[in-house]
C-alpha positions in Angstrom: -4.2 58.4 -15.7 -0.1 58.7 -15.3 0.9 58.0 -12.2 4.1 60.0 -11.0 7.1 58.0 -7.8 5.5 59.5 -5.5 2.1 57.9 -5.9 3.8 54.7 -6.9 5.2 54.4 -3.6 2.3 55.3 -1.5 0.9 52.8 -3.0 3.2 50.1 -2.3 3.6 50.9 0.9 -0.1 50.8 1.8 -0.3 47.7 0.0 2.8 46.1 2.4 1.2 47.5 5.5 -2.4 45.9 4.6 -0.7 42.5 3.9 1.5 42.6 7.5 -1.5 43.5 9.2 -3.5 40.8 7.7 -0.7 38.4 8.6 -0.5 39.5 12.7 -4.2 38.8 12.4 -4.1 35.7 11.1 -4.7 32.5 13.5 -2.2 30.5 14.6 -1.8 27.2 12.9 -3.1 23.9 15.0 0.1 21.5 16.4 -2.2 18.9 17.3 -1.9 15.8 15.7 -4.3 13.9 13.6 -6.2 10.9 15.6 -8.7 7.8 15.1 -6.2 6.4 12.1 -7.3 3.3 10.6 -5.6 0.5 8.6 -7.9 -1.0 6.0 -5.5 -3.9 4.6 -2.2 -4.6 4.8 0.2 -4.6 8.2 0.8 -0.8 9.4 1.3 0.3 12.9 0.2 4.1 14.2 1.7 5.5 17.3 1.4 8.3 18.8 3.5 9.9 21.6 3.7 13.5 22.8 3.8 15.6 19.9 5.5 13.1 17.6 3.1 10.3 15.1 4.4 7.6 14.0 3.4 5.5 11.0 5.1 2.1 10.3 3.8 0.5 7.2 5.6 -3.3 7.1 3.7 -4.6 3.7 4.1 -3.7 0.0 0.0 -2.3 -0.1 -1.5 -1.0 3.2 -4.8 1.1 2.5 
């Protein structure tokens, strides 16, 4: 089947407009942080403040 510019076009611009909508849908993304950390060995410290984790690792091997 030859396809002519004109068909070529309606396609890509259906294709664009099902991709944008698909994106508006989409959910938005989680900002919460992640929680109940544990060290298993080694010497780290987790903090968390706010919106901000930190993670302090003061040995060569934490797990």
């Amino acid at each position: 089947m030859k396809y002519t510019l004109k068909q070529g076009l309606r396609w890509c611009m259906l294709s664009m407009a099902v991709s944008a909508s698909a994106q508006v849908s989409a959910p938005v993304a989680s900002t919460q942080l992640p929680t109940g950390g544990k060290v298993m060995s080694g010497t780290t410290s987790i903090q968390s403040v706010g919106n901000v984790l930190n993670i302090n690792q003061s040995s060569q091997r934490s797990a």
